[in-house]
Every structure is written in structure tokens, then in C-alpha cells.
N, C-alpha and C positions, 0 to 999 in steps of 0.2 A: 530835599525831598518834599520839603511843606510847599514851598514855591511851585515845586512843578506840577503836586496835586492841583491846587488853586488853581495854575496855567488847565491842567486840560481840562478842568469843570467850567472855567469861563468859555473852552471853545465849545464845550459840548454842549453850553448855553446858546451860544452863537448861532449852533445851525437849525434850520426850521424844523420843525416836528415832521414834514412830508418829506423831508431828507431823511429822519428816521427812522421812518416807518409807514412802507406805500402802504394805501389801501387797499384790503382784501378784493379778491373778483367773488361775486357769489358765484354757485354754478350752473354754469349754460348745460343742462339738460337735453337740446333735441330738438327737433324741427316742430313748431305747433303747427303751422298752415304755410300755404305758397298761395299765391292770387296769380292770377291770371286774366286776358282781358279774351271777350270777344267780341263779332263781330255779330254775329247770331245765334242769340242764346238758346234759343229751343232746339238748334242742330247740336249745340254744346251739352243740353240736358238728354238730348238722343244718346250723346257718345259718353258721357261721363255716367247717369245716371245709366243709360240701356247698354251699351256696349261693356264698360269695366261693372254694370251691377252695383253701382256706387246709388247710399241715399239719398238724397239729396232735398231741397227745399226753400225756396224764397225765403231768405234769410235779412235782410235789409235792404237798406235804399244808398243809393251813391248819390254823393254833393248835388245838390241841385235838385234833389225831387223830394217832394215832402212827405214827409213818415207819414206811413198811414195808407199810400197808393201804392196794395200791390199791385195792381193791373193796371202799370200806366199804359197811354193811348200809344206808345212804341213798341210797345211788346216787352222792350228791352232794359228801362231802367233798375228794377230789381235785380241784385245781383242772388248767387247759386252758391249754396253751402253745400258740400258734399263731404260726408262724415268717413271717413277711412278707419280710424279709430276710438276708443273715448279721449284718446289725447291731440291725436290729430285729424287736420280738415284739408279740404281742398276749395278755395273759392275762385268765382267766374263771375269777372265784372265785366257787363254791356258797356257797350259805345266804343269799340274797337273801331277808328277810323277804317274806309278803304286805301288800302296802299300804304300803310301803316306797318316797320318791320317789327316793331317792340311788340312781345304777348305779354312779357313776363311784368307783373306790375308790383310785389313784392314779395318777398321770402323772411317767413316770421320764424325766429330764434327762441325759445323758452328758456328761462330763467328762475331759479328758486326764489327770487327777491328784486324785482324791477327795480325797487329805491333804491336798494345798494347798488344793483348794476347800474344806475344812472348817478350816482355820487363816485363810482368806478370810473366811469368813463371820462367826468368831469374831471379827474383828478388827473386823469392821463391826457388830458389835453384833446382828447376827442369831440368834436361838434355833432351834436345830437336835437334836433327837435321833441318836445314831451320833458316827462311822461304824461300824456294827455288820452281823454278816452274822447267816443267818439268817431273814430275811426269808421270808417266805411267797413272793416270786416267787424266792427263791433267789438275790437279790442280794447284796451287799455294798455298803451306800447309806449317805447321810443322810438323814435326811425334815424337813421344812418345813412349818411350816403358812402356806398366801399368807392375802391380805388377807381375801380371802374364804371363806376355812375349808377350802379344798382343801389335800389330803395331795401337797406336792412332791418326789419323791424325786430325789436326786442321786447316779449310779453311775458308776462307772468304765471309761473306754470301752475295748473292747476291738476288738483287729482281727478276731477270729471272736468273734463274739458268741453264735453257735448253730452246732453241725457239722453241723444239719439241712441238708436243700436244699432250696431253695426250688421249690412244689411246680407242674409245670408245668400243671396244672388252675386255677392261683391268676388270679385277674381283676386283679390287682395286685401289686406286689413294692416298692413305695414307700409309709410312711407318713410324709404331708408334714406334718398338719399335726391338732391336740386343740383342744378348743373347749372351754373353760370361762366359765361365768357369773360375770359382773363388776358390782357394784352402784357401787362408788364407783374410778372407772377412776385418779385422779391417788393414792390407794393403791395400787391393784397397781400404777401404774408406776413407783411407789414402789420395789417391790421386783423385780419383773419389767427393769425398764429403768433402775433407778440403783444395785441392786445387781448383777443376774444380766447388766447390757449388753442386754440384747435390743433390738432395735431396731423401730418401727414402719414397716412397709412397706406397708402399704393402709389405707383407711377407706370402710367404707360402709354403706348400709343398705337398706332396700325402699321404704322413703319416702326420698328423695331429700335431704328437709330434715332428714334426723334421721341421727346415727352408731347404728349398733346394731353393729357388728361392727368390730374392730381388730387387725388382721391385725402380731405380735411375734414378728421373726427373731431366730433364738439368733446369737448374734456370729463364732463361726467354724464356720458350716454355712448348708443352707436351711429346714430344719426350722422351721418358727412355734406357738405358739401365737395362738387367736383369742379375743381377749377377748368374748363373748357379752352386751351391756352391756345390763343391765335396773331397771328402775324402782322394780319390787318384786320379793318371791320367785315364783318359776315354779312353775308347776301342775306334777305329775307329767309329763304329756307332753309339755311345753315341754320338762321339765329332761332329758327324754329325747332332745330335740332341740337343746339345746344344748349338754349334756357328749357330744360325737361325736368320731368321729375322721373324716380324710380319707384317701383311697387313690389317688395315682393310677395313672389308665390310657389308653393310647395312644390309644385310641380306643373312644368312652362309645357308639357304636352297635353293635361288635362285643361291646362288656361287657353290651349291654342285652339284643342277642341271645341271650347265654347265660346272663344270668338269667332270663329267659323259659323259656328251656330245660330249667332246672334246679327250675323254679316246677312245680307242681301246675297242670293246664290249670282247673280249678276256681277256684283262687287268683290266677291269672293278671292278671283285672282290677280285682283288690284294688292291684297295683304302682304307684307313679308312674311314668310315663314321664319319659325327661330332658328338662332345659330347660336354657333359657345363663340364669349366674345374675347377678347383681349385677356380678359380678364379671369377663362377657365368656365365660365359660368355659361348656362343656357340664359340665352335673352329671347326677348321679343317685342319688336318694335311697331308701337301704333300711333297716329297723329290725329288731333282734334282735329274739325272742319276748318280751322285756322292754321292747321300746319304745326301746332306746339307736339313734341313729342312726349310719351308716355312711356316707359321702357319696362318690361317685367322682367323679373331675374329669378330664377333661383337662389338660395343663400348659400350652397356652398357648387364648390367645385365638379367639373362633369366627370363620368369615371370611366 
């Protein structure tokens, strides 16, 4: 019996400590911000700030232009912070090439402890730039590339995320939920849901018989990504209808009445009206001057 103790305390000696015992994920909380590019920012601060009533404000400068010139000689260097919540934002970086199908420029993840989640990911073998501050939205992140080529950034969550206030013109003061395009789904959940936890909480599609949408909760919040799952690459204005964000609001007839409102009577019948989507819910779908879509929802079900 003495031998064999001795035996298994040499092998328990043997194995590494990280065979022991992984390390902890801290917890990913919830969407802080989405970026997005355009192409003309003052038609973007038209639709973002005038149309959804979002605050918004020259917020910093992108690589290349030197702090300090909000008004540079393009109009368009400074990028546009638009404050949704105290925890989350929405930003709009200029220099969107013409002919350009990419908007989406990245989707920021919050986290209770950046260090740890970056000694996490290390540990799992995941490739990460950072944690480095800096950042063009003025973060302090890591970034990620997923399965699919999209830029993941990971930040640090804070209890005031913005000392804006949220602006009482706004159609919305929740965003729930970014949609990204997914070619091969059992990779991103690869990394989405066996690294990051997220978990799957809906499926569906337009056709009945097919998934085209896969609805992934961050693990200690409600915030999801929707995996957008396609075949092949997306035309320009797909891919504008698939990297979107969602917003909700209490009520998608009162939201619809004041984009109406806020619409040009000319322009007016160019709008979609809402419909309940897939998903039980009223929506209503609008698109920045670049095509990215905006989607509003209700939170529960139509009755």
C-alpha cells in the first residue's frame, strides 16, 4: 500500500499545474460598443444622431490625424460616438472607401477584468493583440480575430461607461444584440461558445426548413450575438444587412410614428413599414446612408 501511495504522488507530481487546473474566464458582461465605418459622416450624424435621436459627438481621431484637429480639412477624420446607454455606445469611423463592401469595423465585448480575460485566453491557446490602450474608439482592449475574419475587441467594463446622458429624443436606449456573418457555424462556436461561454438561445430562419440565424448569449448578461449563417460570400447589400445592430423599444408603433416624422415627406415611402419577424416580435428595419442596417425590436412577443 506504501509503494503505491509513493507511485501515485510521483505522477501527481508529473503533470503540470495547467493540466490541473484551467484558468478561471472572468465574466464577459455584454456588448460595450460596435464601430462602424463610413463613407459620409455628416449624412451618418443625420441618421444616427437625427433620425434614431441618438447623442452623439466628435469623440476622437483615427490613425493618422493628429489629436487635437477636430475639424480636419475632409470633413471626415474625426470619428462619432453615439451614446445609447451609460454602458453602451455606438461609433462611426470616416474613410469608408467607394466600392468598399465591409461597414462593420469592430464589435466590442465587456468584461469584469481585461487581465484576466487576457491571461484566459493566453492560456487557451487563443492569438490576441493587447491589452493595449489607444485604440481609435479610446479604449483599452484586446482584439481578436473570429473564425470569420471579424475584429473582436475585448474591454473592460466599467460602471459609467459614458458621463453623457442618454438623449431623451433617442428611439432607443438598449443595444441588445450585432449580427455577424458566419460561413462555417461549428468554428465560430468554436470560439464564441467553447472559449468566450456564450451560449445559444434561439434558431431560425425565413424558410422554415433551413437555420440562417443563431441567436449567442454572453454568459453573465442578455446581450447576444446573431450568427448570420451563409453559404457563400454576401453581396454588398446583404453584408449590409447582416453586420447590423439591434435596438430595442417599447413600443415599434410609437418608434415608427417618429421616424416618419423625422423622414422627409418625399422619402417617406422609400421606409419599410414593421412587420413581426421570425422571431414573434415586431421589428422595423432602417439603413444608414451606407446601407448598414439598424433593426428595432420590441422585447417581447406580438399578441
Amino acid at each position: 500500500m506504501k509503494t503505491l501511495s509513493v507511485l501515485l504522488v510521483a505522477i501527481a507530481l508529473a503533470i503540470p499545474v495547467q493540466a490541473v487546473r484551467e484558468t478561471k474566464r472572468p465574466p464577459l458582461v455584454g456588448i460595450d460598443h460596435v464601430a462602424f465605418r463610413t463613407s459620409d459622416p455628416m449624412a451618418a450624424r443625420s441618421f444616427y444622431g437625427g433620425l434614431l435621436g441618438l447623442r452623439g459627438a466628435v469623440a476622437g481621431v483615427v490613425p493618422g490625424q493628429k489629436a487635437g484637429d477636430t475639424q480636419p480639412a475632409d470633413g471626415g477624420s474625426s470619428w462619432l460616438e453615439f451614446t445609447i446607454n451609460t454602458r453602451q455606445r455606438l461609433l462611426i469611423q470616416p474613410g469608408l472607401a467607394a466600392g468598399t463592401d465591409e461597414r462593420l469595423d469592430h464589435i466590442a465585448l465587456a468584461t469584469s477584468d481585461l487581465d484576466a480575460m487576457a491571461t484566459y485566453l493566453r492560456d487557451r491557446g487563443v492569438t490576441f493583440d493587447g491589452p493595449a490602450t489607444g485604440m481609435a474608439c479610446g479604449s483599452r482592449s484586446l482584439r481578436i480575430t473570429d473564425p470569420d475574419g471579424h475584429t473582436i475587441e475585448l474591454v473592460q467594463e466599467s460602471a459609467d461607461v459614458s458621463s453623457a446622458q442618454e438623449s431623451a429624443s433617442a428611439l432607443s436606449a438598449r443595444l441588445l444584440h450585432a449580427g455577424v456573418t458566419v460561413r462555417d457555424e461549428a468554428a465560430a462556436s468554436g470560439f464564441y461558445h467553447d472559449v468566450l461561454a456564450m451560449d445559444e438561445i434561439w434558431r431560425g430562419g425565413a424558410d422554415p426548413a433551413k437555420t440562417s440565424w443563431v441567436n449567442m448569449r454572453v454568459p453573465e448578461g442578455t446581450d447576444y450575438l446573431e450568427y448570420m449563417l451563409r453559404d457563400s460570400p454576401s453581396s454588398r447589400r446583404q453584408l449590409g444587412v447582416d453586420h447590423h445592430i439591434c435596438l430595442l423599444v417599447p413600443d415599434i408603433q410609437r418608434a415608427w410614428e417618429r421616424v416618419r416624422q423625422r423622414t422627409a415627406t418625399a422619402r417617406r415611402e422609400a421606409l419599410e413599414p414593421p412587420r413581426i419577424g421570425r422571431n414573434l416580435r415586431w421589428q422595423l428595419n432602417l439603413y444608414d446612408p451606407d446601407g448598414t442596417r439598424v433593426e428595432l425590436m420590441e422585447p417581447f412577443t406580438a399578441k
